[in-house]
Structures are given as C-alpha cells and as structure tokens.
C-alpha positions as CSV (number, residue, x, y, z in Angstrom):
1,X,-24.5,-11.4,-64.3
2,X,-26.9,-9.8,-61.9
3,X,-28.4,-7.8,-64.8
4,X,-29.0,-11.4,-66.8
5,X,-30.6,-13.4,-64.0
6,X,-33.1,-10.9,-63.4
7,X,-34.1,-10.6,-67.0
8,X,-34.5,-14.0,-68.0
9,X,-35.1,-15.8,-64.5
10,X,-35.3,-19.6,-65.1
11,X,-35.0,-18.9,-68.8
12,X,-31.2,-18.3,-68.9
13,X,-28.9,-20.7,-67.9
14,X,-25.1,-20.9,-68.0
15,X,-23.0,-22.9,-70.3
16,X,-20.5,-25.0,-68.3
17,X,-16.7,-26.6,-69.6
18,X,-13.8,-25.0,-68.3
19,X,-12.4,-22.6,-66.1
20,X,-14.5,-19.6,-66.8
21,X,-17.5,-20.8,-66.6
22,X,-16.5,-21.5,-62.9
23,X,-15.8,-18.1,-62.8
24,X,-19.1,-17.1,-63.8
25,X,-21.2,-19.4,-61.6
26,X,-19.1,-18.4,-58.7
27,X,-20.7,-14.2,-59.9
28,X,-24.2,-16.1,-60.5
29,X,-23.7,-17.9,-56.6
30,X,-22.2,-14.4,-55.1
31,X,-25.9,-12.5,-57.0
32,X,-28.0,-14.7,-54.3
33,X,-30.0,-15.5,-57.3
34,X,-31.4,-18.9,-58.2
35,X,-29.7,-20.4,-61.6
36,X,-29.2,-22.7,-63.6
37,X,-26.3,-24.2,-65.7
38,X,-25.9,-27.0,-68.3
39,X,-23.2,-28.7,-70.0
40,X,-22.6,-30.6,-73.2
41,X,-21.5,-34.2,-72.0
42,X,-19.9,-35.8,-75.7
43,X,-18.7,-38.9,-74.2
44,X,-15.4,-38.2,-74.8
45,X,-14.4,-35.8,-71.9
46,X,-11.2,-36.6,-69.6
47,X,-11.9,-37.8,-65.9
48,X,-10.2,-34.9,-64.8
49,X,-13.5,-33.1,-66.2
50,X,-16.4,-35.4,-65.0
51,X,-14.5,-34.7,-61.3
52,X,-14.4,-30.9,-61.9
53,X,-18.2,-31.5,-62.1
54,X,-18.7,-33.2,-59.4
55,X,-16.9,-30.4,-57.3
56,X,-18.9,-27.5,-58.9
57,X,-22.1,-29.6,-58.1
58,X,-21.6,-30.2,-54.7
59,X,-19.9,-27.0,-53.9
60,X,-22.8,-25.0,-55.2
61,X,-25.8,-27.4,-54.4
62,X,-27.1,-27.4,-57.9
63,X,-27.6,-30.2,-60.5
64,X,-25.7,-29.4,-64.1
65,X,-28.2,-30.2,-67.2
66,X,-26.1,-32.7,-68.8
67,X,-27.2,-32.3,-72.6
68,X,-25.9,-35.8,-74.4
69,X,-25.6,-36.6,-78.0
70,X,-28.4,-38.3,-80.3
71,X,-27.2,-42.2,-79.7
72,X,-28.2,-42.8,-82.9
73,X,-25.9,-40.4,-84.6
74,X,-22.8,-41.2,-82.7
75,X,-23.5,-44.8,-83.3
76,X,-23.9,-44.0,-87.4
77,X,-20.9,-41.5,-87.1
78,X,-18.2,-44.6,-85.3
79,X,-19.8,-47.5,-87.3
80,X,-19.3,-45.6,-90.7
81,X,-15.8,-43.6,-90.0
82,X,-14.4,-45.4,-86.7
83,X,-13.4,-43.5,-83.1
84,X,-10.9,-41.1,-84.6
85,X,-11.8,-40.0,-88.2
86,X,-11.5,-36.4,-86.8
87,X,-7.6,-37.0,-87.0
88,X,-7.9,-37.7,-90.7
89,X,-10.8,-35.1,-91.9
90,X,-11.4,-32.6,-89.6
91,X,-12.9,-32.3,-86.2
92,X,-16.1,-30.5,-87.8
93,X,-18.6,-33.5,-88.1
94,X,-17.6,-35.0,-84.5
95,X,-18.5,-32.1,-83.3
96,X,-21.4,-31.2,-84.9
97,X,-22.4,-34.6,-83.8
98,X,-21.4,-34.3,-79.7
99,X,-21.8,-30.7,-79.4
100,X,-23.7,-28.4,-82.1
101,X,-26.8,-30.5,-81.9
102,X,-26.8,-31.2,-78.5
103,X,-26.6,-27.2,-78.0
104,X,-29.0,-26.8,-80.6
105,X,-31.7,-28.4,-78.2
106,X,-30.5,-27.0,-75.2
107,X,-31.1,-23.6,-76.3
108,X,-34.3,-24.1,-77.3
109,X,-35.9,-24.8,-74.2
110,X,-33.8,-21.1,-73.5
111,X,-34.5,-17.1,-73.9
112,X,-31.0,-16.6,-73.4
113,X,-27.3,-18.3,-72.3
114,X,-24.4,-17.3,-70.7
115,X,-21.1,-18.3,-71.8
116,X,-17.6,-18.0,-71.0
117,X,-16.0,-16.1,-74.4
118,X,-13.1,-13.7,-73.5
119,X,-11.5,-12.0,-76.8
120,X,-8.5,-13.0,-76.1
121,X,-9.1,-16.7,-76.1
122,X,-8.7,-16.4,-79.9
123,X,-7.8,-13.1,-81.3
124,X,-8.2,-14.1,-84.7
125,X,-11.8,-15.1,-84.6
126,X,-13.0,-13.9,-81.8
127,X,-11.7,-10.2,-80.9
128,X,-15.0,-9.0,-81.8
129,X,-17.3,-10.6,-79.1
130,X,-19.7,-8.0,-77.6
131,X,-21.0,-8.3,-73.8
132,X,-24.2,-8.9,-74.9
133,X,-26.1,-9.6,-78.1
134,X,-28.6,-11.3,-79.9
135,X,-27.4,-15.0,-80.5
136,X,-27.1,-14.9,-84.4
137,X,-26.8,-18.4,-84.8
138,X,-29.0,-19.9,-82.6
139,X,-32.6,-20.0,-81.8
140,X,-34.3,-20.2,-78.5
141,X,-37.6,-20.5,-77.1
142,X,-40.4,-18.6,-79.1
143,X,-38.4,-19.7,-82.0
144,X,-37.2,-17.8,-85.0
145,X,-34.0,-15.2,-85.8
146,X,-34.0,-12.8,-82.4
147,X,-35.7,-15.3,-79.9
148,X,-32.2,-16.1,-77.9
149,X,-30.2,-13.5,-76.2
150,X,-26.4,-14.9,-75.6
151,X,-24.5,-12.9,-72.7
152,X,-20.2,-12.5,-72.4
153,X,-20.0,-11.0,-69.4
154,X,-16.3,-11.8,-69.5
155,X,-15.5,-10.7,-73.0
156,X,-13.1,-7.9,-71.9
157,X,-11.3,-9.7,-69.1
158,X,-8.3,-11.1,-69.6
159,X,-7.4,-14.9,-69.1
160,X,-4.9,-13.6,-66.4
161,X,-7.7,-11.8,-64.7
162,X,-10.4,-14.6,-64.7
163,X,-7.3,-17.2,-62.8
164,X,-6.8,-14.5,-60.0
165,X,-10.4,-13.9,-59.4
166,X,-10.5,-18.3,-59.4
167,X,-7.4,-18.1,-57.2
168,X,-8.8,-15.8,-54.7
169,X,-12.2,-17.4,-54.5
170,X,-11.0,-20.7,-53.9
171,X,-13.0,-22.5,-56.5
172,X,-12.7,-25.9,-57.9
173,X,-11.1,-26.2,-61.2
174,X,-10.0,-29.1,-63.7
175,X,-6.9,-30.7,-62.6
176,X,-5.7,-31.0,-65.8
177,X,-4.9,-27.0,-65.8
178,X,-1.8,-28.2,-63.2
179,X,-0.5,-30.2,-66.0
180,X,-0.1,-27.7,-68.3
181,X,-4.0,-27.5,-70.2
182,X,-5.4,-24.3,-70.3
183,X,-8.3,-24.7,-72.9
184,X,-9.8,-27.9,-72.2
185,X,-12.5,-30.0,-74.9
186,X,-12.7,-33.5,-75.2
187,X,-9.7,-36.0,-74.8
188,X,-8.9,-37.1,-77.7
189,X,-8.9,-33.2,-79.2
190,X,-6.5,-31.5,-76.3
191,X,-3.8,-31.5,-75.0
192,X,-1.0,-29.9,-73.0
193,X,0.6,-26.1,-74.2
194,X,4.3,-25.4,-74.2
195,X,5.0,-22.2,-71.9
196,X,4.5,-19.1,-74.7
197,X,2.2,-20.8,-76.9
198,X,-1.6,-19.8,-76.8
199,X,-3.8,-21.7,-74.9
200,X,-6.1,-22.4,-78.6
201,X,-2.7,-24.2,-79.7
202,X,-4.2,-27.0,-77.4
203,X,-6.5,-27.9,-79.6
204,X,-7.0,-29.7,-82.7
205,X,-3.2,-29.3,-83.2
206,X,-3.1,-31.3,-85.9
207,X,-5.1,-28.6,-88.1
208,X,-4.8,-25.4,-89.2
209,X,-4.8,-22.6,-86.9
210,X,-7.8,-21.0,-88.7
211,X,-10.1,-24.1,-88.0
212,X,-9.8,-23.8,-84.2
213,X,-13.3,-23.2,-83.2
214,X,-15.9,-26.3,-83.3
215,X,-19.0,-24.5,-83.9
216,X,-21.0,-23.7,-80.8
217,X,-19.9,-19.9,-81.2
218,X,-20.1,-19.7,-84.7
219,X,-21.5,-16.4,-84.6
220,X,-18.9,-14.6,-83.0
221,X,-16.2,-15.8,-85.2
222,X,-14.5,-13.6,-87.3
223,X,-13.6,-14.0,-90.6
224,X,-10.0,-14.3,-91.5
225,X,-8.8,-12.7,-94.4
226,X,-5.8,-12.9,-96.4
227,X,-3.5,-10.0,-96.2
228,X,-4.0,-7.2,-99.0
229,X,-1.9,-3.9,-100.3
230,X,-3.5,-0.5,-100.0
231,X,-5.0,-1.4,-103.5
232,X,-6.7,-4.4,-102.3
233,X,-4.4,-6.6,-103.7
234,X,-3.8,-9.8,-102.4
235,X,0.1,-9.8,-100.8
236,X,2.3,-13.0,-101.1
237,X,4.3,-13.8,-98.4
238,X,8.2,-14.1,-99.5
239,X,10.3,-16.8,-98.6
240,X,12.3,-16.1,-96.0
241,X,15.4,-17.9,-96.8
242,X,16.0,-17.7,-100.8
243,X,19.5,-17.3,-102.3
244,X,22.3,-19.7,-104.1
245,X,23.6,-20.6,-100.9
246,X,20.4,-21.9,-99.4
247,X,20.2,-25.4,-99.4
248,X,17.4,-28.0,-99.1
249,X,18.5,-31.2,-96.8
250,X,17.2,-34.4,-96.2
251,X,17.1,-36.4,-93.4
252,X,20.6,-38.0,-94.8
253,X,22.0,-34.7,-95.4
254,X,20.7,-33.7,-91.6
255,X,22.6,-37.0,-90.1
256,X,26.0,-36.6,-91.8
257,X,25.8,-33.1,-90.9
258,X,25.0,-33.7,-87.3
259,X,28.1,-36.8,-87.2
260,X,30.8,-34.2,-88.9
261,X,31.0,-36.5,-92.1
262,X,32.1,-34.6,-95.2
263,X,32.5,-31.2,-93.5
264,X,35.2,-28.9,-94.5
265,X,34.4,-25.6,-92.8
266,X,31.7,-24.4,-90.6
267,X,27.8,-23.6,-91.4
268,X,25.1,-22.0,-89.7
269,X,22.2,-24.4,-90.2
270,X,18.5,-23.2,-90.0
271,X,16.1,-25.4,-89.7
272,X,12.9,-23.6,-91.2
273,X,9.3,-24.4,-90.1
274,X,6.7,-21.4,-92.1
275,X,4.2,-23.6,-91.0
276,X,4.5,-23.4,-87.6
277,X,3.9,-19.4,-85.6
278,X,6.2,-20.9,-82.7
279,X,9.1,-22.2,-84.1
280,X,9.7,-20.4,-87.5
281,X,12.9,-20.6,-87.4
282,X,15.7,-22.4,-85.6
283,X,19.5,-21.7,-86.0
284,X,22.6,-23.9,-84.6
285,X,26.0,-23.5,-85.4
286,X,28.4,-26.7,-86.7
C-alpha cells in the first residue's frame, strides 16, 4: 500500500464496497499518506451499505468519490425491461449499466486503482490474480492499452485473515455481515449464505455459478474450461444414480411416499440435485 501511494500520489485511488476495502484504507490511513477512495453508488445498494459509508467517512475524515450511473441509461434500461429484468436474463446489462460504465469514467481520470481481489473470493475465476499488474481491461489517464496500473495488495490473504486484521483494528463494517452476508453487491442481487457455502454463492443465485462476476474485474477472470482426458478429449460426467431400480418421482409419488400410502417394504430415497455443488445428494430412510 505504501509502495502504491508513493508512486501514483493523487493519481491512485481505492475502490470502495465491502469489507476489504476497509481493510485496505485502514493500511492506506496507518501509511500517514494522503488518499483517496471512490465507490460505485448503482442506486440499488442496501441501507446497511450507504451507513457503512458514512462510518468509513467520518472515521477517516475523507470524502468517498461517489461515481453514479448515466440517468439516461438507467432510465432507458427500467422503462424498456422494468426494475428486475436481471432475474429473467441475466445480471450482465444491469450491471454494465450501474457499474462497468460508471468504473469506466472513474478510471479515467486514474494512473492506477486499488482494489480489494483475494483469490480465494472465487477460485474458479479468479485464482490467478497477481499483486500487481497492468489493468488489461481498462484504460486510465494518458489513455490507451498500458495507461492504468490496478494493485491487489490482498490477493494472497485469506478471507479469514482480512476479518481478524478488521477485528483487531476495530473498523466499521456493513452490518449486514452479522446477518449472515459475506460478499455484499446491490440488494436486489445478494443475499444471505448458509454456514459452508462460499461467500460468491450470495450472489446472483439464481444463475449459474460460472456467471458470478459482473464485469468490473473482467481481466482477472479466468476461463473455465470443461474437463478433458489426457487426449484432450472432452469427459462426460456420468450419472450418478443409473440402474433398473432407480426411479424418477413426482411430486405425487413424493407425497404418498412421505404419508406411507402404498408402501410394502422399506426404501432408501435420494433426492438428487447435480445442479446444485451443496446439496448433491440427499438420503432419508422410509
């Protein structure tokens, strides 16, 4: 952090949402440097977020750059598709509207950012994210490829980590993290994680796990690929569960077989989810 804010003096600033972005203005506060810090304000945050601001603000005696989405757009976007079309085709274009674009200018007026990225936020897309690098998706000031440098400084630190260094400093964070949030976007888009899910479950739960990011990191994002032989061969995955006695029930079948009706000896019953990483497979005994 110290490193960053005497490169790029008041040409860097700090990109601001959740929890470790706390964590790295409370490192920019303890360099006794000047900074500065922005945040993308989509109009569609939780009041448990606009508060967290207000804390960080007055705790640190700055003022957060509140970057807000082109009215025009959002207008366009709600009139055309209504207040929840993400639900129905993807959280992509909302967010392109309230947060890619927005970025987009803020980094402009910018020789470099720092954001909050650990790798193990998202090990599928983002195991790869280096310390520091040149922002490949992004321009900045002088314009062009290689004008904006983008800074990690907490890519190797674990999500355990970052909450005991929060914990022991005594910073504000979102309240919502006590109910249960750990990765926190806009409201409509988040919500609460069961103990033993991963905190990217959160989000956007309603599409596939591979579609989790929403764009402002684009560049980090690894690609997922399917799985492959040694021959480079694309691999099916079998069916678990295939045989004669396998059965497929409906919701009827399920009933009758929860009430006892038409039962003449005991089954195992498992109720099969491939779709879901958490709850593949669940067995009860009748």
């Amino acid at each position: 952090m110290d490193k960053a804010l005497s490169m790029f003096g008041d040409d860097i600033a700090i990109a601001f949402s959740g929890a470790e972005d706390v964590a790295l203005i409370e490192y920019a506060h303890l360099t006794g440097r000047p900074f500065r810090v922005f945040s993308l304000e989509t109009g569609r945050l939780n009041p448990e977020t606009y508060r967290l601001f207000d804390e960080v603000e007055k705790r640190y005696n700055i003022r957060i750059q509140y970057m807000f989405p082109d009215a025009t757009e959002v207008e366009e976007l709600v009139r055309t598709k209504g207040l929840f079309s993400f639900y129905e085709d993807g959280h992509q274009e909302c967010c392109r509207v309230r947060k890619v674009r927005p970025l987009r200018r803020a980094l402009k007026g910018l020789k470099a950012w720092i954001t909050g990225q650990r790798k193990d936020q998202s090990p599928g897309t983002r195991a790869s994210v280096p310390v520091v690098q040149v922002d490949p998706a992004f321009e900045g000031l002088d314009g062009g490829p290689g004008s904006l440098v983008k800074w990690n400084p907490l890519s190797n630190v674990s999500g355990t980590a970052v909450w005991s260094f929060l914990r022991t400093m005594d910073v504000p964070v979102n309240a919502l993290h006590s109910q249960g949030y750990v990765s926190i976007g806009c409201e409509p888009c988040t919500r609460a994680v069961l103990p033993g899910q991963h905190e990217r479950e959160g989000r956007w739960w309603w599409e596939d796990a591979k579609a989790k990011e929403c764009g402002l990191h684009k560049g980090n994002i690894d690609s997922l690929t399917e799985p492959q032989s040694a021959l480079g061969e694309k691999v099916e995955a079998a069916d678990l569960f295939t045989g004669e006695n396998v059965k497929t029930f409906a919701r009827g079948d399920m009933e009758a077989l929860a009430k006892g009706e038409n039962r003449e000896k005991s089954s195992i019953v498992v109720l099969y989810a491939p779709w879901c990483s958490f709850s593949q497979v669940c067995t009860s005994r009748f």
